[in-house]
C-alpha positions in Angstrom: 102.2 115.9 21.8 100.4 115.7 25.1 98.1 113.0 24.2 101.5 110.9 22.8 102.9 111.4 25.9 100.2 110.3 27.8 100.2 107.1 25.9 103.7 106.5 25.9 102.9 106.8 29.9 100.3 104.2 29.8 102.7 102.0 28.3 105.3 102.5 30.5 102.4 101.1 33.4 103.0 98.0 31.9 106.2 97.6 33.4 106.6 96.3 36.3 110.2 97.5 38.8 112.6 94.0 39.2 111.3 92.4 41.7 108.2 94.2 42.5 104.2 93.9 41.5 104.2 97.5 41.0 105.0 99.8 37.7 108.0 101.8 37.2 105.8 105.1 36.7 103.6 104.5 40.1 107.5 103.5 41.4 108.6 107.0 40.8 111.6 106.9 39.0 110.4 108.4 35.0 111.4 111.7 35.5 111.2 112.7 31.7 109.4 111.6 28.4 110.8 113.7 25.2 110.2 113.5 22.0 112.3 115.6 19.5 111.5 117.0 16.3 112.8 114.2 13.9 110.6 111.1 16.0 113.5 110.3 18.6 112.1 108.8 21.9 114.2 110.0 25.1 113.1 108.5 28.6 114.8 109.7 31.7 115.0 107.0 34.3 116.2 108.6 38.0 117.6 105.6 40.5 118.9 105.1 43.8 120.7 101.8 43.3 123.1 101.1 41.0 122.3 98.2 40.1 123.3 96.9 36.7 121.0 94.1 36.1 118.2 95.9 37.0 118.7 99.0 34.9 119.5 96.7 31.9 116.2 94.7 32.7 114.0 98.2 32.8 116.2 99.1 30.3 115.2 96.3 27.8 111.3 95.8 28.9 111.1 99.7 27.7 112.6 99.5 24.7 110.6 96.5 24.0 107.2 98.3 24.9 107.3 100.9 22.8 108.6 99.2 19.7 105.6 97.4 20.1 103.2 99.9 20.3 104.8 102.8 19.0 107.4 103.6 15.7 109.8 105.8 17.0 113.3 106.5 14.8 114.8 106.0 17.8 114.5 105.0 21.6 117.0 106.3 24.2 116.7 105.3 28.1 119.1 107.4 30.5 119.7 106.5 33.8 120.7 109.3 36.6 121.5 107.5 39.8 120.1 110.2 41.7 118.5 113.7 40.7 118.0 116.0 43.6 115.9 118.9 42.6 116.6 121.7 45.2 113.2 122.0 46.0 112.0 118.0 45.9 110.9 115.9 48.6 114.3 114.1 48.6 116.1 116.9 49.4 114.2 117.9 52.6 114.6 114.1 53.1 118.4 114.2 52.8 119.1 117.2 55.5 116.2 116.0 57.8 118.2 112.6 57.7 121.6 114.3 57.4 122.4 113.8 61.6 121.6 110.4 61.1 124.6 108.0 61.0 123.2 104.4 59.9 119.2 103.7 59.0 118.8 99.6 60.0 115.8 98.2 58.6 114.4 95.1 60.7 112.5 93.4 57.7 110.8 89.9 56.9 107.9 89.6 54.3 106.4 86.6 57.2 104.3 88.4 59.5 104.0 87.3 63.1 107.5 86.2 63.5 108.5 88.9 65.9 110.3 92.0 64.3 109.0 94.7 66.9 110.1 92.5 69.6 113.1 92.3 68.3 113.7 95.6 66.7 112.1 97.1 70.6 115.3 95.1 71.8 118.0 95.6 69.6 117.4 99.8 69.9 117.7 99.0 73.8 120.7 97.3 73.9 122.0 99.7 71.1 120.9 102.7 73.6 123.5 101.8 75.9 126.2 103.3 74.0 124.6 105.3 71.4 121.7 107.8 70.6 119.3 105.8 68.9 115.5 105.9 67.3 113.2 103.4 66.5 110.5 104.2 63.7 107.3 101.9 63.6 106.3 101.8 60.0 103.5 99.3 60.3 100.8 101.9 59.6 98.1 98.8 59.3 98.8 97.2 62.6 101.3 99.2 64.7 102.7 97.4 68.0 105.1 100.0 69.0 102.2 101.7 71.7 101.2 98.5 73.0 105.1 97.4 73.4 106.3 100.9 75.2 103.0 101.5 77.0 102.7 104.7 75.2 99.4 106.0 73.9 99.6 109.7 73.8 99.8 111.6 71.0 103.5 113.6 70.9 104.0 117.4 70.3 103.6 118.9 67.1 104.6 122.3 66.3 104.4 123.8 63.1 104.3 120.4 61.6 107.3 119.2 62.7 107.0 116.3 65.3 108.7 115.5 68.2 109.7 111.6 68.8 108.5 110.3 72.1 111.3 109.4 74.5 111.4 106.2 76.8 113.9 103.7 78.0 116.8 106.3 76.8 115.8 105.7 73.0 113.4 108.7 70.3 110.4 106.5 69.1 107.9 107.6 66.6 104.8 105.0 65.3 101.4 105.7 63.5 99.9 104.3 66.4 100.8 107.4 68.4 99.2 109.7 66.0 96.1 107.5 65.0 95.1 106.5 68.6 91.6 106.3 68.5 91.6 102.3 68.0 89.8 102.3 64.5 90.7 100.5 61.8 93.0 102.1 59.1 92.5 102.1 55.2 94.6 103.6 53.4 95.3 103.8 49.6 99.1 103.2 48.4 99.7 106.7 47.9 98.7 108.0 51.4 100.7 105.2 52.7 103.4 106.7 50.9 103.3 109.9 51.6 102.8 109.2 55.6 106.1 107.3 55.5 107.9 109.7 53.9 106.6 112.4 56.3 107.8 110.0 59.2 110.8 111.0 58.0 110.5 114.4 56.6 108.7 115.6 59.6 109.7 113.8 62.8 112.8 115.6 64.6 114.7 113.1 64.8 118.0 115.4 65.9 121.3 113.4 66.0 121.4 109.5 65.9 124.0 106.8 65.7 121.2 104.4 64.6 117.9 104.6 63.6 116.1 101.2 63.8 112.7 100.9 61.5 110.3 98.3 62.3 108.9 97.1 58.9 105.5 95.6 58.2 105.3 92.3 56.3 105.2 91.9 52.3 107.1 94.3 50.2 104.4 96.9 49.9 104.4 100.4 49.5 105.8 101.1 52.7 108.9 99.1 51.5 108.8 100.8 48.1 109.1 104.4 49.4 112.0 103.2 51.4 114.1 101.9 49.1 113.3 104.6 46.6 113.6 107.6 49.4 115.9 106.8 52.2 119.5 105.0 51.6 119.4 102.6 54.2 122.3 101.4 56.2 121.3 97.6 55.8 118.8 95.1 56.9 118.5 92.4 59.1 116.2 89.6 57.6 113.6 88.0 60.9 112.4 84.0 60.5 110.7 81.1 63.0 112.0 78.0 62.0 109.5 76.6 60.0 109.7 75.7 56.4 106.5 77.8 55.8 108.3 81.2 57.7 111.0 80.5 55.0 108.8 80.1 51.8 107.2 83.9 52.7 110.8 85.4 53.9 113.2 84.6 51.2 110.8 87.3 49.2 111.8 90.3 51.5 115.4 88.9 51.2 115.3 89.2 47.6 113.5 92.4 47.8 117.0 94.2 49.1 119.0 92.7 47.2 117.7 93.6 44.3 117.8 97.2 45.1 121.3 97.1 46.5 120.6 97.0 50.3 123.4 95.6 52.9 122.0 92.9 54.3 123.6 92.3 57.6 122.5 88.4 58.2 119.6 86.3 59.4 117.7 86.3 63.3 115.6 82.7 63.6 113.0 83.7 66.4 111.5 81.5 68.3 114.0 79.1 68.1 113.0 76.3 70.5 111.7 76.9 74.1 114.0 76.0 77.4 112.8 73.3 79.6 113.9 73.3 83.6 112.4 70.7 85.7 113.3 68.8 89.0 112.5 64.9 89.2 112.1 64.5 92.9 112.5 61.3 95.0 114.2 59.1 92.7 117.1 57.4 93.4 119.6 58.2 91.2 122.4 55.8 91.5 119.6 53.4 89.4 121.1 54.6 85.8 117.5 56.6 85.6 117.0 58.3 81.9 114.6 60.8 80.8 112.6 61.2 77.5 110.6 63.6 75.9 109.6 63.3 72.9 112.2 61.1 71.7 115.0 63.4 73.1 117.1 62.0 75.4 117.2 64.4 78.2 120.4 65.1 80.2 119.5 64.7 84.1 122.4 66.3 86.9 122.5 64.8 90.1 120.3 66.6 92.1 117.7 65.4 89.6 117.6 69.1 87.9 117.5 68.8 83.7 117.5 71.8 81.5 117.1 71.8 77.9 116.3 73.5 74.3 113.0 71.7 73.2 112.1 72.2 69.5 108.6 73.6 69.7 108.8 74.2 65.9 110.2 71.9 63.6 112.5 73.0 60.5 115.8 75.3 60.3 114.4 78.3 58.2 117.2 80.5 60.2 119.6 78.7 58.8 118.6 77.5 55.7 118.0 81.3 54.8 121.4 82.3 56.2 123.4 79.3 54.0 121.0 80.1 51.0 122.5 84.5 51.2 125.8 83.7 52.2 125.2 85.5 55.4 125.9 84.9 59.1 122.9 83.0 61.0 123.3 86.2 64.0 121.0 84.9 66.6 118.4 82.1 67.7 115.9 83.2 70.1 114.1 80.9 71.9 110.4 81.2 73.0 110.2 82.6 76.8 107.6 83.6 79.0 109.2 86.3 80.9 109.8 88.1 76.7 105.9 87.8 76.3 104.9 89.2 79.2 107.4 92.2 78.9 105.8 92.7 75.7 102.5 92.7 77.4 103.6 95.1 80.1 105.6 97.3 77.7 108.9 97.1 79.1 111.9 96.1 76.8 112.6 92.4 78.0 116.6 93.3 78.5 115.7 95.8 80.6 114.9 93.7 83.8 116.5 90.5 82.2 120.3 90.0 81.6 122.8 87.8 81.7 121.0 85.0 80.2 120.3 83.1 77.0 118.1 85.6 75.3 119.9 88.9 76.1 123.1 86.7 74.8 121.4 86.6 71.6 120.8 90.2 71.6 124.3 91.0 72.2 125.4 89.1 69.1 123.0 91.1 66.9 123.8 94.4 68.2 128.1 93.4 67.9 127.0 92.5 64.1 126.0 96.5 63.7 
């Protein structure tokens, strides 16, 4: 019986979770493989979205499977939505998380576009009227140390961690704990188990909003999430460029597919604002200005100000239209947001009342 099992398990490798490159049995959710007496097949499927399509699809693709390799009477598939053993890993993951109000994932499968930035800034603003924690999960390239100027590692007693606290908000990255600057490779499984103990270990006490900083693709940092934690909903980061939007729409379809809110689109980099002076010109002569083949609007002092297109395309809103989501915010490109990054100061910190921090605003109202 063993040894049938084991094959029926081998089989079941095969098949790959909606939406993912990876199997239903490295996925997690077989929980049970039974064969009774008179040759009937029962498989015991545990999920944390109830989504139809997808259990009919895993549904089908096993029934297919083993007809095709094996000759059972006859093949069952149950689904629980959720099996909490009162010893498993969920269920120290469900009273860690318990104090936790709403779990926001800041997601796109494009990397370099700018999610810690923009995660960094939306727990800020969020700060100002609730408890709130930001969780770097990029284990392969965390920017949370370099973005809070934070490089010690935090307390640890008995296992349990303590978040580091700046600017008013609980922050917890790999980076902290794995500070020596070496390069990290890790297999899928450690990667999973790290993340879960990132939640599982890190006292994270009583939050309003936890904000996670995701890494690019939909990985296995993005598997144990949707599979562990129940998050609150996602907000989906793009540049404008057709090329940002072929790589993004992926991590879009990612969450929905599992059943994950998602909240609406931020376009980064969205154009860069150009202020300028034309001196010693007489302006009474009808004098026009134009830069690259935009027709610039010039006050009469001389002084222009305007949004130049640094990137060409509308991936922000193409990806909004395309979900049937709101387009939240357009961020342009500024200097004065680099170098806060650089000095590891939230930029809305020491800069309000402007363009950018408007933009903020509007993605923190949509939460």
């Amino acid at each position: 019986m063993e040894k049938l099992i084991e094959n029926i398990t081998d089989v079941l490798k095969t098949i790959k979770y909606p939406g993912f490159s990876r199997d239903i049995i490295s996925f997690g959710i077989v929980n049970k493989i039974s064969v009774d007496p008179d040759n009937n097949l029962t498989i015991t499927i545990v999920l944390t979205t109830s989504n139809e399509d997808n259990k009919k699809n895993i549904q089908d693709s096993i029934i297919n499977k083993i007809s095709d390799n094996f000759n059972f009477k006859n093949i069952k598939v149950d689904f629980n939505d959720k099996v909490v053993e009162p010893n498993s890993d969920s269920s120290l993951q469900d009273n860690n998380l318990s104090d936790i109000k709403n779990i926001i994932a800041i997601s796109s499968c494009k990397g370099g576009v700018g999610k810690s930035t923009i995660a960094l800034n939306v727990a800020c603003e969020l700060s100002k009227n609730y408890n709130v924690g930001l969780l770097d999960l990029d284990i392969y390239g965390p920017s949370l140390p370099t973005l809070i100027n934070h490089k010690e590692q935090p307390l640890i007693d008995n296992d349990i961690i303590s978040p580091v606290e700046k600017f008013g908000i609980k922050f917890m990255s790999f980076g902290f704990i794995n500070n020596e600057n070496s390069p990290t490779i890790w297999r899928g499984p450690m990667v999973s188990r790290m993340t879960q103990q990132f939640f599982d270990n890190v006292n994270w006490g009583k939050l309003d909003y936890l904000i996670l900083d995701l890494p690019p693709g939909t990985g296995d940092i993005q598997l144990t999430l949707v599979q562990k934690i129940k998050l609150s909903g996602a907000i989906i980061v793009t540049t404008p460029q057709d090329l940002s939007n072929v790589d993004v729409r992926k991590g879009s379809d990612m969450f929905q597919k599992v059943n994950t809110p998602i909240i609406g689109v931020v376009e980064n980099m969205a154009g860069t604002i150009l202020s300028g002076k034309i001196d010693n010109i007489d302006m009474q002569n009808n004098l026009s200005l134009n830069i690259d083949n935009q027709k610039v609007h010039l006050n009469d002092d001389g002084t222009f100000s305007f949004l130049y297109n640094v990137f060409k395309g509308d991936s922000g809103s193409s990806e909004s239209e395309r979900l049937g989501l709101p387009l939240l915010a357009q961020i342009p490109l500024d200097k004065n947001l680099s170098k806060s990054c650089d000095l590891g100061t939230p930029y809305i910190i020491n800069n309000t009342n402007n363009t950018i921090h408007s933009e903020f605003i509007k993605i923190v109202k949509a939460l």
